[in-house]
N, C-alpha and C positions, 0 to 999 in steps of 0.2 A: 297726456301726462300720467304718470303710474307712480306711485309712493310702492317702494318695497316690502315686505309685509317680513319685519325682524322681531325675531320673539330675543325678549332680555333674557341672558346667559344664567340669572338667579332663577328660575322656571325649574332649571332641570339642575339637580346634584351635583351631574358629571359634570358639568360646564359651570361649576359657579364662580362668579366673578369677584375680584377682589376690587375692583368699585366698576360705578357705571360704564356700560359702553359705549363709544363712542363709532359714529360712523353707519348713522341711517342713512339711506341715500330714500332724499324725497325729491318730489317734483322732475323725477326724472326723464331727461332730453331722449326719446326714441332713437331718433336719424341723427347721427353726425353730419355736421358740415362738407362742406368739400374742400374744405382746408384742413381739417380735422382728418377728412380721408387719408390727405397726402402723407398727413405724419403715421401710418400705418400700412405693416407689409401685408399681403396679399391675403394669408391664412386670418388676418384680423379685421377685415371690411366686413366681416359679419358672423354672428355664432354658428351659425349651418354651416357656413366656410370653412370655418376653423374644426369644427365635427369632423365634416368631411375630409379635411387633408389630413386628420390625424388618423382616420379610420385606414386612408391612403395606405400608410405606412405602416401601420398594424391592425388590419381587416377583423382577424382572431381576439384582436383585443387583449394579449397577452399580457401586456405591462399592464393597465388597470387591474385585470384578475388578478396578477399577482401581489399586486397593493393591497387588495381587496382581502385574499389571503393572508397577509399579515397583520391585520387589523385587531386590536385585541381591547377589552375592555365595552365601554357602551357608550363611548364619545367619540369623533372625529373633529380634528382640526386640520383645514386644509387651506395650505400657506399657496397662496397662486393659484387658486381655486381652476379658474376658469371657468366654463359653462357649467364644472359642477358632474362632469362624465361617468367621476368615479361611484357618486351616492348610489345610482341606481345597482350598482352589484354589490353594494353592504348589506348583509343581514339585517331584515326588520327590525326597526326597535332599535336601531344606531342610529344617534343624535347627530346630524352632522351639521359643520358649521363651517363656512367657506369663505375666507377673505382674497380678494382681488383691489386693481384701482380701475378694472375695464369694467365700467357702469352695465358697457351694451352686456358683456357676457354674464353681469352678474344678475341684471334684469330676465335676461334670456332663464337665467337658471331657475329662478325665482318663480318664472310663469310655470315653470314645471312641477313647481313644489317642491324640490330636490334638498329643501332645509333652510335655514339663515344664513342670511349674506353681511358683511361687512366692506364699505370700502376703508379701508385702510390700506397705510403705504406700510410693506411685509418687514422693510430693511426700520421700522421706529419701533419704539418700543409698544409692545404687543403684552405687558405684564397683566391688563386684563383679559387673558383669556386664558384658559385651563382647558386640557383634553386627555383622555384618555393615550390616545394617539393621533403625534401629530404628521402629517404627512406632505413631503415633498415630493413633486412629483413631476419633472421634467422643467425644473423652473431656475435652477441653481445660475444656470449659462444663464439666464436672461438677466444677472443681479450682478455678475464679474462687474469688476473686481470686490464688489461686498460680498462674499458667498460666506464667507466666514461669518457675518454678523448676521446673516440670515438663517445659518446651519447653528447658530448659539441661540438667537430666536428661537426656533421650533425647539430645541432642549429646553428651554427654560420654563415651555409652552405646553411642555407632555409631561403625566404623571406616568407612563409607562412606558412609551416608546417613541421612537422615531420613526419613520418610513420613506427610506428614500428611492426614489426610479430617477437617475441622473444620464443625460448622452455623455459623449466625449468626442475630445477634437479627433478628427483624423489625421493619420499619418503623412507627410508628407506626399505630394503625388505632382503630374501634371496637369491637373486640372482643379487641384487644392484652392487656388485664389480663385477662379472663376465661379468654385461651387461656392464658396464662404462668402462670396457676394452675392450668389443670389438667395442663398439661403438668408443671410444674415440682412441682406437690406430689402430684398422681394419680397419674400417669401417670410421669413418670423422674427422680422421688423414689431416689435409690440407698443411702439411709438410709447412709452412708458419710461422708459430707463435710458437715461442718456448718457448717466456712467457705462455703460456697455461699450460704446464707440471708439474700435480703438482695443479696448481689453482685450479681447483674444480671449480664449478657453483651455481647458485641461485635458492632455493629450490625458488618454486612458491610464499609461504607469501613473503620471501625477493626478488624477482624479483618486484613483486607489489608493495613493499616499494620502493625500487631503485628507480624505472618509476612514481612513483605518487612524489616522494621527488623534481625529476626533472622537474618537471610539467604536467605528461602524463594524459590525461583526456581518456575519451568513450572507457575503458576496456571492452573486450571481449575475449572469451576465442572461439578459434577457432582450433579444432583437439585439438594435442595435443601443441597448440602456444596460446602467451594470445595477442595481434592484441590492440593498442592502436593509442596517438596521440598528439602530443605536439604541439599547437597552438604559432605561435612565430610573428606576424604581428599584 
């Protein structure tokens, strides 16, 4: 059993809260069930997994660096944390602060020191918490059809900026349904969000409407992620 070790957001300036936080994770369950298993896709049976298959896909690490890059200010908020990948390539002396509902990756993160965790659910209101910059970061497809209330979220949530690294659907093809399924139910399955099933995602034109209608400026197209930035100060 591990109790999380979460420092209150009134500690530090950047992060002060406008009332208490809510969302220590105590008494925390190690091992999932085997029923628990089944409700998660492949990359999510464990934090190394999930490491791993993203490292898969960007070895260089390009999309974190370039997050990491846009970072401004001496606070992080990071909406869909995950294991927490990104802390390690922020400048010393950035506060970061990491909300998920995956306990295993938030504990995972936590053994490492990588900063404070919160479980909270990212789509409810988050009006207690304050960042310098808040960051999204390959999470948007996992909340369809609430992207919108999760991209007003993070604005609400940053005194300077936004940080987004979002994928997009692909194009039509012959092999289109077979990949969307195994990606979407094998493979980054987050057993999390059940409004997902069914939604579908945003081909790249309409991802770039979405993010430019919301105010997203200095579009770049990194791997296969498009890496922008919604200026809110």
């Amino acid at each position: 059993m591990k109790e999380i070790n979460i420092r209150l957001l009134e500690s530090n300036p950047n992060l002060q809260a406008i009332r208490p936080i809510e969302g220590r994770i105590q008494n925390f369950k190690k091992r999932l069930s085997l029923k628990e298993r089944f409700s998660f896709g492949l990359m999510y049976q464990h934090p190394r997994i999930y490491d791993f298959s993203i490292w898969l896909n960007d070895p260089g690490r390009l999309i974190p660096k370039t997050l990491a890059k846009s970072i401004v200010g001496n606070s992080v908020l990071d909406l869909g944390c995950g294991t927490a990948s990104l802390q390690p390539l922020l400048p010393k002396g950035i506060e970061y602060i990491g909300i998920d509902l995956n306990e295993t990756f938030l504990a995972f993160a936590d053994k490492k020191g990588r900063g404070s965790f919160y479980k909270r659910n990212i789509l409810e209101d988050l009006s207690d918490f304050k960042a310098d910059t808040v960051v999204l970061s390959d999470v948007l497809h996992h909340v369809t059809p609430q992207h919108q209330k999760l991209l007003e979220n993070a604005i609400n949530c940053a005194r300077k900026k936004v940080v987004i690294s979002a994928c997009f659907e692909k194009e039509e093809g012959p092999f289109k349904v077979l990949s969307e399924f195994i990606g979407r139910r094998i493979l980054d399955n987050d057993g999390l969000n059940e409004q997902r099933e069914g939604a579908g995602w945003l081909k790249l034109d309409e991802l770039m409407h979405f993010l430019s209608s919301n105010g997203a400026i200095n579009f770049r197209k990194v791997l296969s992620h498009i890496h922008c930035e919604i200026i809110v100060e």
